[in-house]
Every structure is written in C-alpha cells, then in structure tokens.
C-alpha positions in Angstrom: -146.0 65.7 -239.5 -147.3 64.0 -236.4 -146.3 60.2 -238.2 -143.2 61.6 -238.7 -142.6 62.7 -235.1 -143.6 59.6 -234.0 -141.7 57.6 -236.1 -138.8 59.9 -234.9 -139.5 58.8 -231.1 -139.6 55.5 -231.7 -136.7 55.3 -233.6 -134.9 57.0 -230.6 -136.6 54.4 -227.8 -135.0 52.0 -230.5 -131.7 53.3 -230.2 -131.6 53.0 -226.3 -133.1 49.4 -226.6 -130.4 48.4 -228.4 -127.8 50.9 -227.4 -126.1 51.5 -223.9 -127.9 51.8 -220.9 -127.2 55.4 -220.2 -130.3 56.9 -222.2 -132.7 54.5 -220.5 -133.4 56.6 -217.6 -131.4 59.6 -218.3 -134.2 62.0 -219.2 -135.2 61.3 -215.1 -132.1 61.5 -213.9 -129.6 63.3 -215.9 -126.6 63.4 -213.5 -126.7 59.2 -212.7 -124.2 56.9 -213.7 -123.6 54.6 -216.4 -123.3 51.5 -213.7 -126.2 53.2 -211.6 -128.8 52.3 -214.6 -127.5 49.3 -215.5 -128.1 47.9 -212.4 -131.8 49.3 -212.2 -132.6 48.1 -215.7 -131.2 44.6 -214.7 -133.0 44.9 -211.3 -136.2 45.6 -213.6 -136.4 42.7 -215.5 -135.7 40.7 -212.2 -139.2 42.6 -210.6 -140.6 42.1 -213.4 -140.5 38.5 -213.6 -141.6 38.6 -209.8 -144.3 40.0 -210.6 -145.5 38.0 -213.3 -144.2 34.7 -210.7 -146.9 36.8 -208.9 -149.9 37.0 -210.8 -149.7 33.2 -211.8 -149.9 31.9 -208.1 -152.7 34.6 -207.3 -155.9 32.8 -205.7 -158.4 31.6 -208.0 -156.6 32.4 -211.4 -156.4 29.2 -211.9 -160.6 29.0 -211.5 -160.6 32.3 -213.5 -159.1 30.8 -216.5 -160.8 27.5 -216.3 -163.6 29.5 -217.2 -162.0 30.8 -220.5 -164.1 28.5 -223.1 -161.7 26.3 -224.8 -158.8 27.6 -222.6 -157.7 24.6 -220.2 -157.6 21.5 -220.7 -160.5 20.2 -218.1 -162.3 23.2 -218.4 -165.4 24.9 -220.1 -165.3 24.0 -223.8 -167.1 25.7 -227.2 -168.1 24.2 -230.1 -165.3 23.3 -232.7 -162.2 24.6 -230.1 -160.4 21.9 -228.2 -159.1 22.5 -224.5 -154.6 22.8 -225.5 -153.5 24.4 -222.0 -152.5 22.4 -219.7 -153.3 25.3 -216.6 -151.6 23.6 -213.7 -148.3 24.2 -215.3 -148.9 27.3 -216.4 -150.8 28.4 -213.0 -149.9 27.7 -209.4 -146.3 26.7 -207.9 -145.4 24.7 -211.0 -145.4 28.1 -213.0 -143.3 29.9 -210.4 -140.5 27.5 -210.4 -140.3 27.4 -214.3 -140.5 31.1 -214.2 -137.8 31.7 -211.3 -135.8 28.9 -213.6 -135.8 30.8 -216.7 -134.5 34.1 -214.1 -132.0 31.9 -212.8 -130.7 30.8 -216.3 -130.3 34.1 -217.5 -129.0 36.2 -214.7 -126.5 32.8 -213.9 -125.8 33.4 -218.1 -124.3 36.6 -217.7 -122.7 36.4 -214.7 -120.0 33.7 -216.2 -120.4 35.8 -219.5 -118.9 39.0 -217.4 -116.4 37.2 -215.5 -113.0 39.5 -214.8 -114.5 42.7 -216.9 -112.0 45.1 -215.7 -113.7 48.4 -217.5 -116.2 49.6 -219.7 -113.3 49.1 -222.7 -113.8 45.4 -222.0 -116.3 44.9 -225.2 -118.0 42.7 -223.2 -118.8 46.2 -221.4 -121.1 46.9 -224.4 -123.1 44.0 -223.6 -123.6 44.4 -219.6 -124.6 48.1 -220.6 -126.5 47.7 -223.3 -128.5 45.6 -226.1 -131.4 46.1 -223.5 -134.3 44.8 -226.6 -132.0 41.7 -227.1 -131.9 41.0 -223.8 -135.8 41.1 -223.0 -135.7 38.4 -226.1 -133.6 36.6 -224.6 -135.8 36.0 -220.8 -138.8 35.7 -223.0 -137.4 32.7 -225.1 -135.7 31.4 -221.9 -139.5 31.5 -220.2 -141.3 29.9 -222.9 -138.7 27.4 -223.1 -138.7 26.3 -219.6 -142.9 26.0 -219.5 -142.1 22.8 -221.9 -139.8 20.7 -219.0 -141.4 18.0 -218.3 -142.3 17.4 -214.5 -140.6 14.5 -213.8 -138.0 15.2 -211.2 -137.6 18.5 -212.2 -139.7 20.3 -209.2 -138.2 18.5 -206.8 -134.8 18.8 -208.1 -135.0 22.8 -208.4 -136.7 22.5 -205.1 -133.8 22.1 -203.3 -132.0 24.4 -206.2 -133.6 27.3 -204.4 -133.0 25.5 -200.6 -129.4 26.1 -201.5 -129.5 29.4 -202.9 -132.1 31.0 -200.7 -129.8 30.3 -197.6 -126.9 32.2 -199.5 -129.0 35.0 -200.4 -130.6 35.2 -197.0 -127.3 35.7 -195.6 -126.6 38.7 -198.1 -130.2 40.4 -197.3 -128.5 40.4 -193.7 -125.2 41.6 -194.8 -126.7 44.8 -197.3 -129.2 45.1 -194.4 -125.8 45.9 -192.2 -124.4 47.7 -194.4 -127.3 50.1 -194.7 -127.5 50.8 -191.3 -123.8 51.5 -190.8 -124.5 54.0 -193.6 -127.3 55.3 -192.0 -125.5 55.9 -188.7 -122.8 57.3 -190.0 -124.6 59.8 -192.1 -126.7 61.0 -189.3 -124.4 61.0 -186.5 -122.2 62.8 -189.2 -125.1 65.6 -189.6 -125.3 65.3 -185.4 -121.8 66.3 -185.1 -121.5 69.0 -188.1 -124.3 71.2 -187.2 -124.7 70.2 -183.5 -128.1 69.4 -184.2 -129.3 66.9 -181.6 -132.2 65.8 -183.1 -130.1 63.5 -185.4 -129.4 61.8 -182.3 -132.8 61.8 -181.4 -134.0 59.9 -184.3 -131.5 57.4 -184.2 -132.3 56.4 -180.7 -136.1 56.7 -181.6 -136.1 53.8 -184.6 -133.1 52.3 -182.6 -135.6 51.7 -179.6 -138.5 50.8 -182.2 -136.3 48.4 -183.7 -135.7 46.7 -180.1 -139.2 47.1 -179.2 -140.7 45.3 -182.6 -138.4 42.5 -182.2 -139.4 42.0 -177.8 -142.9 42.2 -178.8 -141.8 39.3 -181.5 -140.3 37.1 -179.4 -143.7 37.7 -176.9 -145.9 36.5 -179.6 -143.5 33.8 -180.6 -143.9 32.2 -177.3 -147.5 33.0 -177.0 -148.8 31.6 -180.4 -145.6 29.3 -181.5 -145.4 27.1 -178.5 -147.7 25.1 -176.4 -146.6 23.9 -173.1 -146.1 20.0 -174.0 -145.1 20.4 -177.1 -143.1 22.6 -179.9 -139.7 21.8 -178.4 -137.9 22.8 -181.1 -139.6 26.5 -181.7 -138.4 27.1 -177.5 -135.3 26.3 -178.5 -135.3 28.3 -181.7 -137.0 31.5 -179.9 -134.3 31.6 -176.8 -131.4 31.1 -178.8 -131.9 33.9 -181.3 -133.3 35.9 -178.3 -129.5 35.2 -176.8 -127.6 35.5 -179.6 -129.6 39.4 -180.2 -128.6 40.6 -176.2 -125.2 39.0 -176.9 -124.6 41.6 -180.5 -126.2 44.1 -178.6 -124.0 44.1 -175.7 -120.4 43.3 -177.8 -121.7 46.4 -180.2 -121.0 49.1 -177.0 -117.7 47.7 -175.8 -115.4 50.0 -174.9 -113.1 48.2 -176.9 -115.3 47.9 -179.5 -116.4 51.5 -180.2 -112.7 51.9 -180.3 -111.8 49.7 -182.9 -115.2 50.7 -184.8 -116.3 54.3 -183.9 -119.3 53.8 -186.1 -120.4 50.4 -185.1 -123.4 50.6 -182.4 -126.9 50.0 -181.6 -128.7 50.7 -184.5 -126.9 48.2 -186.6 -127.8 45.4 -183.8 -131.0 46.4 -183.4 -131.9 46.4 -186.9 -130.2 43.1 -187.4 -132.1 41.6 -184.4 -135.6 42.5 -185.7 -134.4 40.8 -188.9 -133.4 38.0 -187.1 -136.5 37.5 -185.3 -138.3 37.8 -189.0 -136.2 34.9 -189.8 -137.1 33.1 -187.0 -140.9 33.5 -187.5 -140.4 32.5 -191.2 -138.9 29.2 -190.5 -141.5 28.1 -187.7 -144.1 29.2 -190.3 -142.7 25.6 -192.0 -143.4 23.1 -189.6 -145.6 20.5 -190.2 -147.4 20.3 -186.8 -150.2 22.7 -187.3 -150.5 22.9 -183.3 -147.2 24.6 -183.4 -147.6 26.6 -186.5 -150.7 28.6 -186.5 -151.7 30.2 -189.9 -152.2 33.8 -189.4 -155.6 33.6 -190.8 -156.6 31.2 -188.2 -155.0 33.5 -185.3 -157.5 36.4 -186.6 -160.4 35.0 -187.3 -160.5 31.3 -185.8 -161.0 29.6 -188.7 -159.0 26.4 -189.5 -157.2 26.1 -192.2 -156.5 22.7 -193.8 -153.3 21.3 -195.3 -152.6 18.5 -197.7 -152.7 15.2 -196.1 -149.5 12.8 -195.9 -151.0 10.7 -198.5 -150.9 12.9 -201.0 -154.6 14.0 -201.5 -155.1 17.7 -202.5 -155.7 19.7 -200.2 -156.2 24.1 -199.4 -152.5 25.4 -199.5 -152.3 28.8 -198.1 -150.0 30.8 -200.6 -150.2 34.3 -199.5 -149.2 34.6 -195.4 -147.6 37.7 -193.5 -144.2 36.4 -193.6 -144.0 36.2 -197.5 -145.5 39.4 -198.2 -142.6 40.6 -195.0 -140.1 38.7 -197.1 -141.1 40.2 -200.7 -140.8 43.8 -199.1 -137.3 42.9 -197.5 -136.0 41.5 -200.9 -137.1 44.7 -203.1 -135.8 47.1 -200.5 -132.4 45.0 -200.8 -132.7 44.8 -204.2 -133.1 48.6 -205.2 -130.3 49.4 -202.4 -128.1 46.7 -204.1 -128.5 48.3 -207.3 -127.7 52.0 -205.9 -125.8 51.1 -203.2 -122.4 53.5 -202.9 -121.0 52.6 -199.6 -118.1 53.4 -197.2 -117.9 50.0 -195.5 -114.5 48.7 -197.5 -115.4 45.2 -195.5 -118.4 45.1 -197.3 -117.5 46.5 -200.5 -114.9 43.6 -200.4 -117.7 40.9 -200.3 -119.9 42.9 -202.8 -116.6 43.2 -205.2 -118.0 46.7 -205.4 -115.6 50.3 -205.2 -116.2 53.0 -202.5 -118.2 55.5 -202.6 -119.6 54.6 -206.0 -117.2 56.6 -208.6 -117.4 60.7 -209.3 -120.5 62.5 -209.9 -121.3 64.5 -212.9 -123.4 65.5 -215.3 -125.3 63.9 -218.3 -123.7 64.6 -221.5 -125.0 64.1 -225.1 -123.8 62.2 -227.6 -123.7 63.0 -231.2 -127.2 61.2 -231.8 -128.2 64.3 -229.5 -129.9 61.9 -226.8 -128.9 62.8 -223.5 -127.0 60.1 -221.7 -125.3 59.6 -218.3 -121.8 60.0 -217.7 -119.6 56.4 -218.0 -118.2 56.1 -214.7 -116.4 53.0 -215.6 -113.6 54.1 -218.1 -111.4 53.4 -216.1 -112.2 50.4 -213.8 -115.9 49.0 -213.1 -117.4 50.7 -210.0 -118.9 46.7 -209.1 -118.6 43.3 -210.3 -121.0 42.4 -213.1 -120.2 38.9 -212.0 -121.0 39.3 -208.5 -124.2 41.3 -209.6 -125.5 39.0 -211.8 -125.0 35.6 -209.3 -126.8 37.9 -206.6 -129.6 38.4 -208.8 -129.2 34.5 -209.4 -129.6 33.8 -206.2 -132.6 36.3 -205.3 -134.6 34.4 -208.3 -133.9 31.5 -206.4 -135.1 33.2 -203.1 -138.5 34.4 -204.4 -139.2 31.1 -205.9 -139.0 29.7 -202.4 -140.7 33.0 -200.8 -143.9 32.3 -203.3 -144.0 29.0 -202.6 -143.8 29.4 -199.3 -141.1 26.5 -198.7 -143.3 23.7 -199.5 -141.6 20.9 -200.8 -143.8 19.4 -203.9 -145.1 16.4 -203.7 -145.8 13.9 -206.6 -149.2 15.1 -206.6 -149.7 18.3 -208.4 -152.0 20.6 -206.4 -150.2 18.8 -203.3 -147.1 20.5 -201.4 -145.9 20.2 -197.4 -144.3 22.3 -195.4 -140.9 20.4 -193.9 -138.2 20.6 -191.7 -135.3 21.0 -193.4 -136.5 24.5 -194.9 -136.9 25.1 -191.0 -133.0 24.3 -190.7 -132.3 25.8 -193.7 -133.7 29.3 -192.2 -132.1 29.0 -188.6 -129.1 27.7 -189.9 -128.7 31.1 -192.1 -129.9 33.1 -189.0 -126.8 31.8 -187.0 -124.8 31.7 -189.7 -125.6 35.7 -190.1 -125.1 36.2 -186.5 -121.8 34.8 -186.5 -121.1 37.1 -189.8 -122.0 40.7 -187.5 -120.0 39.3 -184.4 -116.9 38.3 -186.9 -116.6 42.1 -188.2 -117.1 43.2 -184.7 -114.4 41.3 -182.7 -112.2 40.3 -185.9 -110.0 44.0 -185.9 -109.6 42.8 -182.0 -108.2 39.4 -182.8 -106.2 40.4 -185.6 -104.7 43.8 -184.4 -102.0 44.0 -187.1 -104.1 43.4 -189.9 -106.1 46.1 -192.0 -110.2 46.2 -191.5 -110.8 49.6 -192.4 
C-alpha cells in the first residue's frame, strides 16, 4: 500500500514537472496566479544557478578538491586512476563565466522564443508555463556544454558580454528599486490618510531619515578611506558629484510644482535612490587599480595587506568575497523576487517593464480534473507581463552576477590572474548618472510636456 502511495505522489510531482506551472506551488499558495509562479519557478532556476556560480568560486574549493585522489589533474593521485579534471575550469572565475553563459543562453532562448505572446491561448503559452522537467534538462545540458569552450578568447570576450549587460541591468535594479518605494509610499501614506493613523507617517520619515543618514555617513567614509590628499583625483570627483546630483533629486522631489504634478513622488523615493547611488559609487572605486586609493575592507579591519596580481601576469591572492559583492548579491535577489511578484500602480513603470497594472484579479485555486489543485490562469485574456521582457531581464541579471562574483576583474591570459580596471569603474558611474538622469526625467518630464499623458 505504501509503494503504491508513493508511486501515486510521484506520478503527481510528475505531472506538474511537465505540466503547467500552476500546481508547482499551489499547495502553499492556493489563491496565486498562474503568471505569479511562473515567474518564481523561472526566478528559481536563475538562484539556483547563483548559487552553484557560488559554491565554485568559494575559497579553497579548489584546494579541497585537489585533495580528492585521482580528482584534478595536478593533484593527489591513487594507484591505477589517472588525474581527468582539469579544476581551474571547473573551479574559480573560469567556472562562473561558463556557468552565467549557460544562464544567459537559456533565459536569452526563451525570451526570442516568447516574443509577441499575447495570452495564455498563444501555445507558446504552454511552454512559458510549463514543461518545468524539460526545462531543468535543458540548463543542465546547456551547463555541461559550455564547461567544454575552449579558453581562448572566450573569457575575455564574455568579459565585456557582462560589462554591457551589467550597466543595463544596474539601471533596472534602480528603476524596480523606484518603483518599490513609490509603492511603498503610497501604500502607507494611503493607510496614514484612511485611518488617521500618524504613525504611518512616522515610519516613513523614520527609514526616510535612515536612508539619508546611511548614505552621509557613506560619503564620510568615502572621503576618509577612498582618497588621500595627493592623490585619488578621480574618487573626489566621483564622491562630490553623486553627493550633488543626491541634494539636487532631493530638493526637485518637494517642489511645489512637483508634488503637484506627482502627489506621490517625495522623499522616500530620493532617499532610497541616494543610498543606492552611493552603493554604486563604492562598488566602482572598489575597481581601481591603485591599492592606495582602493583599500580592501579586510585591510581597513584588521591592517593586513592584501596582495594583487602583478602587471606581469604572475599569480597572485585575488580577494573574491568583499562587502560590496555580498551588498550587491542582496540587492539583486531582493529585485529579483520583487520583479517576479511585482503588481504595481506606476503605469510609467509598468510601460518599461511591458507589465499590466495592478497585476490581474484575484481568486481562488481551482482543481482540475486530475484533482491537483492549481492556481487560477490570470492570463486568458491578455498576459499580465512580457515573457519577452522577463526572460531578457533575467538575461541580463546572469550577466550581472557573473560580473558581481568576479568582482569586475578583467582576466588576464594567465589563469589564476585577474585585475581590477577602469573601464568597469566607468561602466559603474556611468550607470549611476545615467540612473539619476532616469528619476529626474519622470520627475520634471509631466512639467515639460504638460499636454501629454504620464499618469
């Protein structure tokens, strides 16, 4: 009896697997949508492959599984086995790339695959929402595959692969990171105003004022640890001109004329995008070659040095895990998950996100005639976001954590060697600025354009 419940259970896991996303999750959350889970499931295997990208650049795997007799090549052997791995491919930056590559294929694969699916009667549909076994195959042999590219020019190539599409998808961290604090100060000021409860207001101004006071006692430390009085020119310039362009949102945010045009627009949104900003800001000087201007964290604790490969080339200690990846792997799975169950009232953002206002009708689970429980399909009728949009976002955050791993450094022809450089420094700012500019277009642009629709 118990084989035959079993064998019962796993036929129904087999059914969702291959099925439509809806029975996935449903026994958790029986009243989600059909879109909702899709996106989580997708947003899964994307976390997942982080986290294996993770494990493979940890500290001293690599000596770990040198250790394995008759593992990797150059390693401890036994009797009769003969060393086949090849560990610094399969370990280290070289494994992140290929791993991020094989993410990037097959997100980048089914965002032209969904292209113009209007509704869940597209049978193309079937696929975004389902097939969830075949799909897992498909990463897997995409992985495997791309552990057999030979180096070459490859690294570098895909090096600036991810340059490219980490400053598109830092500017889209920035723009959900907006739109989560317009929701945010909407829904509490909303709660303020209904129940004339003023503690609403209360706690806006208190993480409004933490926000501000997080990114003052940034730009403190910036100049304190960042700069030295002859040198680091371009870290000065870097620091005062974010610091600017932060005072300059914060004041256009509470303009008269501003608050009239957009009643919700305010503080919290430009503090919040100012502590970002000044993330961004440390994250780029953390490239910089010149060691006197760019202070590892570990040697700010604990005065210790820290070495860095040399400009010939020789292998040297490369610091993988610092404070401002760890910052930028918790900022890219908050705006991940918040992508994936995102239901906003900002049109001008749902415009760019090619997603539909408050995020279709709710409802409850129903079941199908297999008897499994599954969520309702919000998207009979028209899709509630663009599988293409959602898939080349996810593109372009596997290109983003490649980089965040990594840390920026470019590789060099040497295979343990890697250097921070400039460009990536440029690269950063430039999408700071170019973020900036972004918040200060949506704030003056109904002002400008008077005649034309933002709302």
């Amino acid at each position: 009896m118990g084989a035959c419940l079993a064998l019962c259970s796993l036929a129904s896991c087999a059914s969702c697997l291959c099925g439509s996303a809806p029975c996935l999750l449903c026994g958790c959350c029986p009243s989600s949508h059909n879109s909702t889970i899709t996106r989580l499931v997708f947003s899964f295997f994307l976390l997942l492959g982080t986290l294996v990208s993770v494990i493979m650049i940890l500290p001293g795997m690599e000596t770990q599984l040198r250790k394995i007799p008759g593992f990797c090549q150059g390693g401890s052997t036994i009797l009769g086995f003969e060393n086949q791995v090849n560990c610094d491919v399969i370990l280290g930056y070289k494994s992140v790339y290929r791993m991020c590559f094989a993410m990037t294929c097959f997100f980048f694969l089914f965002s032209v695959i969904m292209i113009r699916v209007r509704s869940s009667k597209d049978p193309r549909a079937a696929i975004q929402n389902g097939f969830w076994f075949f799909k897992f195959l498909i990463l897997i042999g995409i992985t495997v595959g791309a552990f057999f590219i030979p180096d070459g020019t490859f690294n570098t190539v895909w090096f600036y692969f991810g340059a490219v599409g980490s400053f598109i998808f830092i500017i889209i961290q920035l723009i959900l990171l907006i739109d989560f604090a317009h929701s945010w100060n909407k829904v509490w000021v909303g709660n303020a105003e209904d129940g004339d409860n003023k503690c609403w207001f209360a706690g806006l101004l208190s993480f409004t004022f933490l926000n501000y006071a997080l990114a003052f006692t940034a730009v403190v430390l910036f100049y304190i640890y960042y700069t030295q009085p002859d040198d680091c020119t371009e870290h000065k310039v870097f620091i005062s001109l974010n610091l600017i362009f932060c005072i300059i949102i914060s004041i256009v945010s509470i303009l008269p004329k501003i608050q009239e045009a957009q009643p919700h627009s305010g503080l919290l949104q430009a503090s919040l995008i100012s502590l970002y900003t000044m993330y961004i800001t440390w994250s780029a000087m953390t490239n910089n070659q010149n060691r006197n201007c760019n202070p590892s964290l570990l040697s700010l604790v604990s005065n210790i040095s820290t070495t860095v490969p040399s400009a010939d080339g020789t292998p040297g200690q490369v610091q993988w895990w610092d404070a401002q990846g760890i910052v930028g792997l918790v900022i890219f799975l908050f705006c991940t998950l918040y992508a994936s169950i995102r239901s906003s009232s900002n049109s001008q953002v749902n415009k760019l996100m090619q997603t539909e206002e408050g995020g279709g009708s709710g409802g409850e689970g129903v079941v199908g005639e297999d008897g499994i429980l599954r969520a309702m399909d919000d998207e009979e009728e028209r899709v509630s976001y663009s599988y293409f949009v959602f898939h080349f976002h996810l593109c372009l955050a596997s290109l983003y954590i490649m980089m965040t791993l990594t840390n920026w450094y470019q590789p060099g022809t040497n295979t343990q060697a890697m250097r921070g450089h400039m460009p990536a420094v440029w690269v950063k700012m430039s999408s700071s600025w170019l973020g900036l500019g972004l918040y200060l277009w949506t704030l003056t642009a109904p002002l400008i354009f008077p005649d034309r629709d933002f709302n």
